[in-house]
C-alpha positions in Angstrom: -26.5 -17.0 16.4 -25.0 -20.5 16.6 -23.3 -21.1 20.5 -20.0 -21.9 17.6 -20.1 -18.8 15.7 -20.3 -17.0 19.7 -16.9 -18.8 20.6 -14.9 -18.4 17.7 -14.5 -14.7 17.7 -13.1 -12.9 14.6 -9.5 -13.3 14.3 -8.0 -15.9 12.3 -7.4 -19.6 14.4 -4.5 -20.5 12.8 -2.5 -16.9 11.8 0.2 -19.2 10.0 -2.6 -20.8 7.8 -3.7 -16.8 7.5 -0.4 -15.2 6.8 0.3 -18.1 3.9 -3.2 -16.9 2.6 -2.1 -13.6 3.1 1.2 -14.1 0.7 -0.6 -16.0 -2.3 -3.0 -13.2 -2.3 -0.2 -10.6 -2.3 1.6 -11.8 -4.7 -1.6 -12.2 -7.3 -2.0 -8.4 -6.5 1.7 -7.6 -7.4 1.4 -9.9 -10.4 -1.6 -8.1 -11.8 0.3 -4.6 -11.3 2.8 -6.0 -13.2 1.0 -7.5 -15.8 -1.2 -4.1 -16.4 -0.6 -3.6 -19.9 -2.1 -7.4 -20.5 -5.1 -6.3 -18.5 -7.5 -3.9 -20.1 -11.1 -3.2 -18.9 -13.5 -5.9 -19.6 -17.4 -6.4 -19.2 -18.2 -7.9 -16.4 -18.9 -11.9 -17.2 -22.6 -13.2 -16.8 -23.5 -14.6 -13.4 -21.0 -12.2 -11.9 -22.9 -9.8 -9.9 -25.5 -12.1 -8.7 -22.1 -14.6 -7.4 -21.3 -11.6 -5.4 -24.9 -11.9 -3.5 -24.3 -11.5 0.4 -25.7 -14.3 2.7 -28.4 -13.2 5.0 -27.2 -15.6 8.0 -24.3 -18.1 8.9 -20.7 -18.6 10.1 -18.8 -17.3 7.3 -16.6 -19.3 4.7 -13.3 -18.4 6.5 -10.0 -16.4 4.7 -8.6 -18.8 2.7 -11.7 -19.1 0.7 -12.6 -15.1 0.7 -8.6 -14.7 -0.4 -9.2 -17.3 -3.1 -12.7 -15.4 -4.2 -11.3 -12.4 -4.0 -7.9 -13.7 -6.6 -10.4 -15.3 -8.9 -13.9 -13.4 -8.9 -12.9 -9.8 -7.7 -9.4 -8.4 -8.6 -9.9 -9.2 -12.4 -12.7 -6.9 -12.9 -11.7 -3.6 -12.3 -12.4 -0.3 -14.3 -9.2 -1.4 -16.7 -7.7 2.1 -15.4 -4.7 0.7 -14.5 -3.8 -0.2 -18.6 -2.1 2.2 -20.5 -4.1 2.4 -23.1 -6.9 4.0 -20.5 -7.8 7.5 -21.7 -10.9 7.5 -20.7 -11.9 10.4 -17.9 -9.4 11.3 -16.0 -8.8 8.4 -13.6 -5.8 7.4 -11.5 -3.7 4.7 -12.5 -2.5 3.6 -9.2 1.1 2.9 -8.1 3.0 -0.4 -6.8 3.8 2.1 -3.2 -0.5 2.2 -2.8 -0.5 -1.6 -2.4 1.9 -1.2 0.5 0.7 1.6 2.2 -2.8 0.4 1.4 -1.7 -3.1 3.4 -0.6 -0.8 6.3 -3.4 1.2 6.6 -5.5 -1.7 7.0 -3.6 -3.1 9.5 -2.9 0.4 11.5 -7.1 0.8 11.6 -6.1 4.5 12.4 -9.3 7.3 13.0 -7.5 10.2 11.5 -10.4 12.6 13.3 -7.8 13.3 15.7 -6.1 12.0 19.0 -2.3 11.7 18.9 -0.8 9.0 17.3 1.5 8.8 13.6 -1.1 9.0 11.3 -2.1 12.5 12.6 1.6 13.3 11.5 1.7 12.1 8.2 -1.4 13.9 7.2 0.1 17.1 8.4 3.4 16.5 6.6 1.6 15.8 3.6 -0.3 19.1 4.0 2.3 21.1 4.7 4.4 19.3 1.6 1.3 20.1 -0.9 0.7 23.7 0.7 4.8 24.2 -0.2 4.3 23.3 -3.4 1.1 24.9 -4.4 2.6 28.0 -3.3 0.2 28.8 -0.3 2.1 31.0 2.6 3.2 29.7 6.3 0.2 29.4 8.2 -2.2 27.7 5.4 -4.3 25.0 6.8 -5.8 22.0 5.1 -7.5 18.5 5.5 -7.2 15.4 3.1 -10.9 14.5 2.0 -12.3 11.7 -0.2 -11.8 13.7 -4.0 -12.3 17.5 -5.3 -16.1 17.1 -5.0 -16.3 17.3 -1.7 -12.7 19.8 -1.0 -15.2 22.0 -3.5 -17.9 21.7 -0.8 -15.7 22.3 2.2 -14.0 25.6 0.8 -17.1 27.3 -0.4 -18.8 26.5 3.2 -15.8 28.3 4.7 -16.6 30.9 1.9 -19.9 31.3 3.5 -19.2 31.8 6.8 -16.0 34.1 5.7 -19.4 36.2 4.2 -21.7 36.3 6.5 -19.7 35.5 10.0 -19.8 32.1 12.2 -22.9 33.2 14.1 -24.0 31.7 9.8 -23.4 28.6 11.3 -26.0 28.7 13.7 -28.6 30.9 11.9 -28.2 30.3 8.6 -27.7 32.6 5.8 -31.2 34.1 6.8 -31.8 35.1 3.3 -28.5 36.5 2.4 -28.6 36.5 -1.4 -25.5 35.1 -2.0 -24.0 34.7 -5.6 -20.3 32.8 -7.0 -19.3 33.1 -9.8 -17.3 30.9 -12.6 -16.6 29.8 -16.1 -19.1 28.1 -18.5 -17.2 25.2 -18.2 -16.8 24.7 -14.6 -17.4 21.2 -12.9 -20.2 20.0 -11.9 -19.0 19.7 -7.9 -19.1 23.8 -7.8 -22.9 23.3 -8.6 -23.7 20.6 -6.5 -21.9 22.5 -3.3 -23.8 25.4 -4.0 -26.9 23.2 -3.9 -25.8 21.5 -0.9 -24.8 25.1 1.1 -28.3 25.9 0.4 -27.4 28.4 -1.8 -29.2 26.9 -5.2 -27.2 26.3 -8.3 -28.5 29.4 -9.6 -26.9 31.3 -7.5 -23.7 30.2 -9.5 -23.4 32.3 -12.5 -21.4 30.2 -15.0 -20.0 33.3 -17.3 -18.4 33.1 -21.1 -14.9 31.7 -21.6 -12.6 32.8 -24.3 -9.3 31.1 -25.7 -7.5 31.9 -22.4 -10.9 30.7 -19.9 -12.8 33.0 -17.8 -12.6 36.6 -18.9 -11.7 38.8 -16.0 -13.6 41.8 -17.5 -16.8 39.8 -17.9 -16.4 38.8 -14.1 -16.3 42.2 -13.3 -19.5 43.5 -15.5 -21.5 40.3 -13.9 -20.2 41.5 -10.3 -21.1 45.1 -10.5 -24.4 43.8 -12.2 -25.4 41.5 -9.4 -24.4 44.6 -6.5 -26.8 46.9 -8.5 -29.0 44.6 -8.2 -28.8 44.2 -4.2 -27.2 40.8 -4.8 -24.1 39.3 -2.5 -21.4 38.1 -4.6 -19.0 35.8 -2.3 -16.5 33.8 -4.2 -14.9 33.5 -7.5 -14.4 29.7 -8.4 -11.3 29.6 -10.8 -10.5 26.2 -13.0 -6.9 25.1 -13.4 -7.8 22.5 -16.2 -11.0 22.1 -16.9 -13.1 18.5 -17.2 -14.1 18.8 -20.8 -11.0 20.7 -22.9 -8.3 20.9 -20.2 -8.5 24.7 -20.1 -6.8 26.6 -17.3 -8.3 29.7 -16.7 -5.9 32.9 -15.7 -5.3 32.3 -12.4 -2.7 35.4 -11.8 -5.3 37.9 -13.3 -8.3 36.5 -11.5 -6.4 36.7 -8.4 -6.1 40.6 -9.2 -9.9 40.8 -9.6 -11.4 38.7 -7.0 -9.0 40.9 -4.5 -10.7 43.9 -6.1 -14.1 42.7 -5.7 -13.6 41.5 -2.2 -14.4 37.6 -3.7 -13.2 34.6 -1.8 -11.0 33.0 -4.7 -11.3 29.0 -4.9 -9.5 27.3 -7.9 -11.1 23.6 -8.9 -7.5 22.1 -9.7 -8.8 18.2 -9.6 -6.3 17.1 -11.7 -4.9 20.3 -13.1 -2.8 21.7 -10.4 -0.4 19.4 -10.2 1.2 20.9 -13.2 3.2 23.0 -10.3 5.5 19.7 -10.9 5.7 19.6 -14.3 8.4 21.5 -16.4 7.7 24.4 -18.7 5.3 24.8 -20.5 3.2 23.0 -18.5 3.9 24.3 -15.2 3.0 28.3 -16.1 -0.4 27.4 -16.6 -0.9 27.2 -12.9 1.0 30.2 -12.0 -0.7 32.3 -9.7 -2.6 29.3 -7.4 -0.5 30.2 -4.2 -2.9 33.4 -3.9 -5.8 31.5 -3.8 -7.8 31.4 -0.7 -8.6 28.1 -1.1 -7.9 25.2 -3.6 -9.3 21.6 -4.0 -7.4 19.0 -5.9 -7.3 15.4 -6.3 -4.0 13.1 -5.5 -5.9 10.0 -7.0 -5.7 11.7 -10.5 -2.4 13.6 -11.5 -0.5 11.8 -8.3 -1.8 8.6 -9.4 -2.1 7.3 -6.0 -5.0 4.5 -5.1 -8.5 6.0 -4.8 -9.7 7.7 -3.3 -7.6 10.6 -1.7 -8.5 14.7 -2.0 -7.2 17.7 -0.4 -8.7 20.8 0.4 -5.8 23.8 1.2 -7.4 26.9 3.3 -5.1 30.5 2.9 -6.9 31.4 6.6 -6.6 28.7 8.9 -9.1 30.5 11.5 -11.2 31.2 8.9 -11.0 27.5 8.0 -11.2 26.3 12.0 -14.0 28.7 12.4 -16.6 27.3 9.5 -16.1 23.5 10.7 -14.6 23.2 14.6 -17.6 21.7 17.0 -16.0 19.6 20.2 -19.2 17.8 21.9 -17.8 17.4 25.5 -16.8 13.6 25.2 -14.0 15.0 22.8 -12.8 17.4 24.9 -9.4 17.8 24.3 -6.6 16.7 26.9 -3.3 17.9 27.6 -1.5 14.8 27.8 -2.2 11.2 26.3 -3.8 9.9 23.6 -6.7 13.0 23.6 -3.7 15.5 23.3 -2.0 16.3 19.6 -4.5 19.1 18.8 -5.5 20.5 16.2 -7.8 17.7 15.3 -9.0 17.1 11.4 -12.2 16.9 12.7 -12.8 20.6 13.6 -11.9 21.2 9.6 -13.8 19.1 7.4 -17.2 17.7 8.1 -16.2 13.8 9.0 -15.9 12.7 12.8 -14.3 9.5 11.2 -11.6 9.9 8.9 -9.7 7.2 7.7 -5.8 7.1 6.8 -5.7 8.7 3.7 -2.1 10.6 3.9 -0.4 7.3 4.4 -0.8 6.5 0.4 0.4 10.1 -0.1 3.0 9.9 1.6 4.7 6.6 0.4 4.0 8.3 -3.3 6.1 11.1 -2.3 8.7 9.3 0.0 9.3 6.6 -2.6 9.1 9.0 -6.0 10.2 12.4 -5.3 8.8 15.4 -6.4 11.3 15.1 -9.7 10.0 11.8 -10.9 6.2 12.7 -9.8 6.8 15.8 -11.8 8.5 14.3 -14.5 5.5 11.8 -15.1 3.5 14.5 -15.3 5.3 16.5 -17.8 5.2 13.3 -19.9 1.6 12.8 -19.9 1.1 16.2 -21.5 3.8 15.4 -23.9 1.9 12.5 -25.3 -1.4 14.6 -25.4 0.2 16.9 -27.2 1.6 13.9 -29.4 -2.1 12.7 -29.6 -3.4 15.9 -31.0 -0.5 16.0 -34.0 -1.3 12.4 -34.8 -5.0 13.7 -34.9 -4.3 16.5 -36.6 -1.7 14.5 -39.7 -4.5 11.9 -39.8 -7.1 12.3 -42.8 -10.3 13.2 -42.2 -9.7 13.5 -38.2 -10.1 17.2 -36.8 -9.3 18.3 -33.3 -11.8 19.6 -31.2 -10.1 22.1 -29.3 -6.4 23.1 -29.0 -4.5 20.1 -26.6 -3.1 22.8 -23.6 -2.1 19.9 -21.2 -2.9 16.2 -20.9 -6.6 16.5 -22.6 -7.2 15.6 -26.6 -10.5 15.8 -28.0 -11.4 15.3 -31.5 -13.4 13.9 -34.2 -13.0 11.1 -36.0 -14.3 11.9 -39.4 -14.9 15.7 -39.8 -16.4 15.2 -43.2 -19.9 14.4 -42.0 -22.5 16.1 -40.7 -22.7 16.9 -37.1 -25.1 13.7 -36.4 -23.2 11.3 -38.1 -19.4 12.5 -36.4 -21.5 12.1 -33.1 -23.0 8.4 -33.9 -19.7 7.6 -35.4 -17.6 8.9 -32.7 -19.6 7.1 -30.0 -19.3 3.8 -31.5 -16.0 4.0 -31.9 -15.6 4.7 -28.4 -18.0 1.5 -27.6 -16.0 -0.8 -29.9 -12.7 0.1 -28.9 -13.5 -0.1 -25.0 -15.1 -3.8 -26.1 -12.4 -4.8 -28.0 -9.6 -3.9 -25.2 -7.6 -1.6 -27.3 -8.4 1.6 -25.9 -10.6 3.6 -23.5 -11.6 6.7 -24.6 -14.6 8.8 -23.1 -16.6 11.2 -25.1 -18.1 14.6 -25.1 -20.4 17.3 -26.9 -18.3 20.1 -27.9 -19.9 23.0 -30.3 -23.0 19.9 -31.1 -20.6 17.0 -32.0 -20.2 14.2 -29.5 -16.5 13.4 -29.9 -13.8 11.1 -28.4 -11.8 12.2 -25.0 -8.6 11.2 -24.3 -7.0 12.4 -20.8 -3.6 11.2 -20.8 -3.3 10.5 -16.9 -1.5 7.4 -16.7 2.1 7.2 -15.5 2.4 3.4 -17.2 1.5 5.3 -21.0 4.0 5.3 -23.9 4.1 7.0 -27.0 3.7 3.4 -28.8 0.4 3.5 -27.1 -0.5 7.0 -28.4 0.2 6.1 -32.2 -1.9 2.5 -31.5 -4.7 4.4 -29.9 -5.0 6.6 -33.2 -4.6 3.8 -35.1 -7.5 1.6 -33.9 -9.4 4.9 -34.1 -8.4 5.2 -37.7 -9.2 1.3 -38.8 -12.7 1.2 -36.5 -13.4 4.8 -38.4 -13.2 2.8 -41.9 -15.3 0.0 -40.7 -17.9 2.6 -39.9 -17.4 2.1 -35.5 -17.6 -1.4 -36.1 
């Protein structure tokens, strides 16, 4: 280290020269939210990546030049999910309130693994406004977490210990042979928590759907199966829209059986459960998620607020306490001062250091309201249910499934053979990405690879839907070209 680079420190010299810096960049970053229809997803240029090489030593190139790099070489070339034209998986499509709470959060630096300060707050209000609307009871606990992959992972680990007791925690499952149970089309994060618990994806039976999801008489056959067998079952995992068709199993009726069976009930409602702020029809499909004893859902998809931002909602917040809370003595809590405002977020999820996730949440919800959040949502499935009757008027084109909420999958050309729709389907979905028109994702449904569309973008019009369909249509007649 250079004696310089020792007496300069790390905070700006001149913090007028930084906060003009600071304003340019700003305003690029409000310019390219505004300008988000003009700005689809494009491949990264040639030379990018290896531009973006790290030095190994030095003094740094200062803010203005980072703030410059960052206007020029960084904020162009981004996933394209903010367009509305962007169908593909279900991704967020941010919102102009994430750039200001985002710019607050930074400057806050907040650990949200507890203490007493604001940020603490706001993460509780935002639990307590989700538990409201979900439906969950007075006395519900929860923790914001990075996405629904790892909510999936916190809630089955306070399964586990719900099972076997806490003295699990120290000893293990010691062999317990524990099984869950779920639909065929249930998300990968249900398997990869079982996996991580220990447990082994095997140990999640993955059962037949019908039109309406997961049959609650074939649960209870593969329950009273595995008991004969001197298996455990623990937990039910329900899905409230699934990842490939958008199904939402019977939540209400599974409810009734996991209760019978003496199953811990999780619902997977990534996306899905936010219909509770759509209108009707949309909103019944989630009836019955308040009895869940746990639910994991993502505010970076159907809230559309910046990535990335989770929640994992508890029914039993001692049960949730007692699968997570560990205080080494040097966070011992204190009475008064800045080791007070117990209960800390770190005695519910498995992260120490947390940062300030609620704060985007909370300026979504403080800006928007629950009426326009919900009336974005209702929107979205209107246009996928708009998507699936252009499909369905369109020669040649065939829906995949039935479009239940903001999901349409379908075949271009359902005149060929099963090979030939899924070549033809995946180059369309290669051209159109390249071209800028549309993003669509694909996937295999009864052996044809067909185009995805999930409709999860606040910014999408129903001009949009009919060009989508359109440039499906015209790159279909050029043969994917």
């Amino acid at each position: 280290m250079t004696e310089d680079a020792g007496q300069r420190g790390l905070d700006p010299e001149d913090w007028e020269a930084f906060r003009a810096t600071a304003h340019a960049l700003l305003d690029r970053c409000v310019g390219r939210l505004a300008a988000a229809r003009a700005a689809p997803w494009r491949p990264v240029p040639d030379g990018l990546a290896a531009g973006y090489a790290l030095a190994a030593a030095g003094t740094g190139r200062g803010e203005a030049t980072v703030a410059a790099r960052l206007a020029e070489e960084v904020l162009p070339h981004g996933t394209g999910n903010t367009h509305p034209r962007f169908f593909g998986w279900v991704h967020g499509t941010g919102l102009a309130t994430g750039l200001l709470s985002e710019m607050v959060a930074g400057t806050m630096n907040a650990n949200c693994g507890g203490r007493d300060h604001g940020a603490i707050h706001l993460e509780r209000a935002v639990i307590d406004w989700t538990r409201r609307a979900m439906g969950f009871p007075d006395g519900a606990s929860g923790v914001l977490v990075t996405g629904t992959s790892q909510a999936t992972l916190l809630a089955l680990a306070a399964a586990r210990v719900a099972a076997l007791g806490p003295d699990s925690r120290a000893a293990g499952t010691r062999g317990a042979p524990l099984v869950a149970y779920a639909g065929a089309g249930v998300h990968n994060a249900a398997v990869k928590a079982m996996e991580v618990l220990g447990l082994g994806g095997d140990a999640l039976r993955r059962l037949p759907e019908d039109g309406r999801g997961l049959s609650a008489e074939a649960l209870a056959a593969a329950v009273a199966r595995d008991r004969a067998a001197g298996l455990r079952p623990f937990a039910l995992i329900a899905s409230a829209g699934s990842v490939d068709l958008g199904r939402f199993d019977d939540l209400a009726a599974l409810a009734d059986t996991a209760r019978d069976a003496g199953l811990w009930l999780h619902v997977d409602g990534a996306y899905g459960a936010w219909t509770r702020l759509a209108d009707p029809p949309w909103r019944a499909l989630t009836d019955g998620i308040g009895r869940a004893d746990s639910l994991a859902c993502d505010f970076h998809k159907w809230m559309y607020v910046p990535y990335d931002c989770g929640i994992v909602l508890i029914r039993d917040a001692a049960r949730h306490r007692a699968a997570f809370a560990a205080r080494p003595a040097y966070l011992a809590a204190q009475e008064a001062g800045l080791g007070g405002g117990e209960p800390w977020f770190c005695d519910y999820g498995i992260d120490l250091s947390r940062g300030n996730r609620a704060l985007k949440v909370w300026t979504a919800i403080e800006a928007y309201g629950p009426d326009r959040l919900g009336a974005a949502i209702t929107r979205n499935c209107a246009l996928a249910a708009r998507m699936g009757a252009a499909v369905s008027a369109m020669p040649g084109m065939r829906l995949a499934a039935p479009v239940v909420s903001c999901i349409c999958a379908f075949t271009a050309d359902a005149g060929r053979g099963a090979a030939e729709q899924s070549a033809l389907n995946a180059r369309i979905a290669a051209a159109l990405q390249l071209s800028g028109e549309a993003v669509f994702s694909t996937t295999v449904i009864d052996g044809v690879t067909c185009l995805r569309a999930a409709i999860t973008n606040h910014r999408t019009t129903e001009e949009d839907v009919d060009r989508a369909i359109a440039a499906v249509a015209r790159a279909r007649d050029l043969g994917g070209a």
